[in-house]
C-alpha positions as a Markdown table, in Angstrom:
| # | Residue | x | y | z |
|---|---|---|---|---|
| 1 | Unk | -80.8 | 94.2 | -39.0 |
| 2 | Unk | -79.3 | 92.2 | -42.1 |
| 3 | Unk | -76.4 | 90.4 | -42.0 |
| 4 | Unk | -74.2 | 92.5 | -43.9 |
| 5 | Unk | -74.8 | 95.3 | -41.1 |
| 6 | Unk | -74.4 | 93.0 | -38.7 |
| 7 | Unk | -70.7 | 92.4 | -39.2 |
| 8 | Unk | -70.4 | 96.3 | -40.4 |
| 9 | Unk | -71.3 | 96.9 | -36.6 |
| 10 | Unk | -69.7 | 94.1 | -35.4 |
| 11 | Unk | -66.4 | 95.1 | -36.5 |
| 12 | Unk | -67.1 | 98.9 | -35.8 |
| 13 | Unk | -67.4 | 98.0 | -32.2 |
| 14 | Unk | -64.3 | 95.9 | -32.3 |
| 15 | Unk | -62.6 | 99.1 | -33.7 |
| 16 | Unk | -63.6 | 101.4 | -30.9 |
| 17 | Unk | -62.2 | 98.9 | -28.5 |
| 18 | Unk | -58.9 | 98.7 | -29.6 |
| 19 | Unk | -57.9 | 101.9 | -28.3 |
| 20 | Unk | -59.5 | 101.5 | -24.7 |
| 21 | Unk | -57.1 | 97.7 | -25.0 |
| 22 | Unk | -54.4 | 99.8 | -26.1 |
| 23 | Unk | -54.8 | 102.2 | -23.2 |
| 24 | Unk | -55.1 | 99.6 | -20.6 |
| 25 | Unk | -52.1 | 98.2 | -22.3 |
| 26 | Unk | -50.3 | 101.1 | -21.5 |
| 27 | Unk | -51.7 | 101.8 | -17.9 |
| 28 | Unk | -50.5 | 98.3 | -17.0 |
| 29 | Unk | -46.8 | 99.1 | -18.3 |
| 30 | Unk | -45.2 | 100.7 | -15.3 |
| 31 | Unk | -46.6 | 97.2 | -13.1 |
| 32 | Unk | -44.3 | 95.1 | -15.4 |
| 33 | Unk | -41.1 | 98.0 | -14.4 |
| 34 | Unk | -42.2 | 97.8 | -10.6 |
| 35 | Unk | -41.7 | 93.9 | -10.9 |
| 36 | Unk | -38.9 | 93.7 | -13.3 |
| 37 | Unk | -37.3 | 96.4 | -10.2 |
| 38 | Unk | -38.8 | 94.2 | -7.7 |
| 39 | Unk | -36.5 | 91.3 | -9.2 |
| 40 | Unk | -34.0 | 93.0 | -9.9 |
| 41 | Unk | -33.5 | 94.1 | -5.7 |
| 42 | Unk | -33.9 | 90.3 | -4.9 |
| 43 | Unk | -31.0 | 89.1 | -7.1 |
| 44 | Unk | -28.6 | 91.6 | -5.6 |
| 45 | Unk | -29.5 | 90.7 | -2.5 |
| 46 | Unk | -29.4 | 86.7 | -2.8 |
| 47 | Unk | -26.3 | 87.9 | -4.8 |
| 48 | Unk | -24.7 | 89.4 | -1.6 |
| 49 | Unk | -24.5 | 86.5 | 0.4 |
| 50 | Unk | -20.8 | 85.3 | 1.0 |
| 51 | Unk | -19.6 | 88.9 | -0.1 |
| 52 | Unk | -16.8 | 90.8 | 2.0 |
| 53 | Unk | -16.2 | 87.8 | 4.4 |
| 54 | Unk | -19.8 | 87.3 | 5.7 |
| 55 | Unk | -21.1 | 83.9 | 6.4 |
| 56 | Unk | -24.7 | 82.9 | 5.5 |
| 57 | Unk | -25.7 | 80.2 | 8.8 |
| 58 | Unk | -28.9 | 78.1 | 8.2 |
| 59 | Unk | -30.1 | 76.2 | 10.8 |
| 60 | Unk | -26.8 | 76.3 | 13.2 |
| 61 | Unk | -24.6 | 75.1 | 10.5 |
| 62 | Unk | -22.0 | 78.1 | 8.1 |
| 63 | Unk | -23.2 | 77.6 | 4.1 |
| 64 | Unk | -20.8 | 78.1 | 1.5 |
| 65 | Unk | -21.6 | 81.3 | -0.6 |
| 66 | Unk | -22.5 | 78.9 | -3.5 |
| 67 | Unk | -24.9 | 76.9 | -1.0 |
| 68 | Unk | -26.7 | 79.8 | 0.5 |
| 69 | Unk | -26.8 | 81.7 | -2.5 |
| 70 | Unk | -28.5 | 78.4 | -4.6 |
| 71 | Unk | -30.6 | 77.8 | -1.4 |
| 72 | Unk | -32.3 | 81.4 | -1.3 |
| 73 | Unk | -32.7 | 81.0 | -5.0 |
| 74 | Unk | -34.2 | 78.0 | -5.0 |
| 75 | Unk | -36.5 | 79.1 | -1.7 |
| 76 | Unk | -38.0 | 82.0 | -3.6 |
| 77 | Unk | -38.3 | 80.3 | -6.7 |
| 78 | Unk | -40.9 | 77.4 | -5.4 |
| 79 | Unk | -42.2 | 80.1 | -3.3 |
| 80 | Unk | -42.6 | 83.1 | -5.8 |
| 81 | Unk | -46.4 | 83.5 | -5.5 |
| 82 | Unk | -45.8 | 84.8 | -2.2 |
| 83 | Unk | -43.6 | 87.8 | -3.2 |
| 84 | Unk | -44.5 | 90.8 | -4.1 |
| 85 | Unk | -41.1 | 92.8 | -3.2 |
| 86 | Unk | -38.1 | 93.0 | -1.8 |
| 87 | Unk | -39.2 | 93.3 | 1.2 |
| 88 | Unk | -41.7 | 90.4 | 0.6 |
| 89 | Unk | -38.9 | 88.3 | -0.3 |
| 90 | Unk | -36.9 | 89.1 | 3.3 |
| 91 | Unk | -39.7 | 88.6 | 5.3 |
| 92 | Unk | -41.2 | 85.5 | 4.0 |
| 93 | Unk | -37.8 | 84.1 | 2.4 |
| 94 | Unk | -34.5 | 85.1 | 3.7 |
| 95 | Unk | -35.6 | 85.5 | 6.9 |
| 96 | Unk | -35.5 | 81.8 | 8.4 |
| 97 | Unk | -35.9 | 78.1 | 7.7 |
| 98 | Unk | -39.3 | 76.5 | 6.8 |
| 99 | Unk | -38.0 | 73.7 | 8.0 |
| 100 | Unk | -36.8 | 74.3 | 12.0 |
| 101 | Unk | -38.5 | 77.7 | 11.9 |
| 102 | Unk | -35.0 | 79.5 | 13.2 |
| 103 | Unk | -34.1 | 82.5 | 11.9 |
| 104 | Unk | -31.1 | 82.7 | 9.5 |
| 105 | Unk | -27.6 | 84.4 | 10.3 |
| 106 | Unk | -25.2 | 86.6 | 9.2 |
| 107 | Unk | -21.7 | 86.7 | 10.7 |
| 108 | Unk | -19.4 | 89.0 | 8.8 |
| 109 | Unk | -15.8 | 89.7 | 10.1 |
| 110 | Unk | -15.0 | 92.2 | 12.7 |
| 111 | Unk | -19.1 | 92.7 | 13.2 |
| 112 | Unk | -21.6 | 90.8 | 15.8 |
| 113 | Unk | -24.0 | 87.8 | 14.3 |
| 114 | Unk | -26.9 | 88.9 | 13.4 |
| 115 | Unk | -30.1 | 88.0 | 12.1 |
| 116 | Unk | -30.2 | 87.6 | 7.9 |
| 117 | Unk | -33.9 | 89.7 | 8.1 |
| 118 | Unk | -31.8 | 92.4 | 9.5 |
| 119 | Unk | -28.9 | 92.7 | 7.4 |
| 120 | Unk | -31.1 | 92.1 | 4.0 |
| 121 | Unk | -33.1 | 94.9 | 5.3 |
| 122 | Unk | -29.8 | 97.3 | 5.9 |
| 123 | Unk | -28.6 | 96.1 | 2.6 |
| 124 | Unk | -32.0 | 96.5 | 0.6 |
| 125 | Unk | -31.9 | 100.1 | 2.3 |
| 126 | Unk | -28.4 | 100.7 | 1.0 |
| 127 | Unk | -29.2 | 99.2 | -1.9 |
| 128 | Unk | -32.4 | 101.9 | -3.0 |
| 129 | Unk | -29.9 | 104.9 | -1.8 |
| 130 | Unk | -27.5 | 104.1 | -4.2 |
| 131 | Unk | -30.3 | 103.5 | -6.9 |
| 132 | Unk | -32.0 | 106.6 | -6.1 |
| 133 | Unk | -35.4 | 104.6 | -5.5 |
């Protein structure tokens, strides 16, 4: 083959590629929506610490909503790789310390303690109910 037909072919086959790229491009799209979604669920819930007169408690000690809200944040931030979700994020996050290994509370007014996992969970739930997802 010369040269000249060489690069004719060359940059034929480069041609028909583009379109299977520009497929798998598109295929891929709705990922990117399920993650930007994903992060989207976290925030509000991080977010919802300290709301309506509940009490984020880490490790036997109450957490300002600033404190709790920058701790979670910061928690799933060097910790990312391991979430894949919401529920992820509850789980291996906002459930309990790294540190002590208790689990975290929530104490809201007029309502028992209880544990953060299940309160983000009941939230989350609420959450996707009132997004329609």
């Amino acid at each position: 083959m010369k040269p000249e037909n060489a690069k004719q072919s060359a940059l034929s086959a480069s041609f028909n590629f583009m379109p299977v790229c520009f497929v798998l491009i598109l295929a891929l799209g709705p990922v990117d929506s399920l993650a930007a979604s994903a992060e989207e669920e976290i925030r509000y819930l991080i977010g919802s610490v300290g709301r309506d007169g509940c009490a984020f408690i880490r490790n036997d000690r109450r957490w300002s909503r600033r404190s709790a809200r920058d701790h979670l944040m910061s928690k799933w931030q060097l910790n990312e790789h391991l979430v894949e979700d919401a529920k992820d994020f509850i789980e291996k996050i906002a459930s309990q310390s790294a540190t002590s290994g208790q689990p975290y509370l929530i104490r809201c007014r007029d309502q028992q303690e209880q544990a953060a996992r299940d309160w983000f969970s009941q939230l989350l739930s609420k959450y996707r109910a009132g997004n329609g997802s």
